[in-house]
N, C-alpha and C positions, 0 to 999 in steps of 0.2 A: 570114807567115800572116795577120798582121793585117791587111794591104793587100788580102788575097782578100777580108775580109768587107765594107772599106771599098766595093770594087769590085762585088761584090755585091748591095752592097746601093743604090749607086748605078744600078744596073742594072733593080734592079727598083722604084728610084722613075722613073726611064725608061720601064719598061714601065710605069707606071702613069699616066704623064703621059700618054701614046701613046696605052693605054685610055680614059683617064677623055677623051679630047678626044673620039674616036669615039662615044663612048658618051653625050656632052654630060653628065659630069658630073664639076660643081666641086668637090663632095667627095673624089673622087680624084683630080682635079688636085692639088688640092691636100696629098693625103697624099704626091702622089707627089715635089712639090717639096720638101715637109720631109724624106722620104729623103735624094733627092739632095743640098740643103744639108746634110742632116747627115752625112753621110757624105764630105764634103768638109772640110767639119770637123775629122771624125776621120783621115782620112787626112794633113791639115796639121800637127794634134796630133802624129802620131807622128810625122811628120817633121821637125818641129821638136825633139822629145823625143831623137832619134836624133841631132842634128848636135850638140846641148849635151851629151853625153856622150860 
C-alpha cells in the first residue's frame, strides 16, 4: 500500500514536470522534481526497511 503512494506520487511530479515544461514554468518544474526524488526516496526507504527484517 505504501508503494501505491510512493508511485503516486511520483506520477504526479511527472505530471508536473510535463506541465511546468509546456507551460515555461520553473516553479513547477521544479516542485515537480522534488516529488519525483522524494518519492524515490521513500520507496528505497521501504525497501530497504523490508529486507532488514
Amino acid at each position: 500500500m505504501k508503494y501505491l503512494l510512493a508511485l503516486l506520487a511520483g506520477a504526479l511530479g511527472v505530471a508536473g514536470v510535463v506541465h511546468g515544461e509546456a507551460d515555461d514554468s520553473p516553479g513547477l518544474q521544479l516542485l515537480g522534481v522534488v516529488l519525483v526524488v522524494g518519492a524515490v526516496v521513500f520507496a528505497v526507504r521501504l525497501a530497504r526497511r523490508g529486507r532488514l527484517r
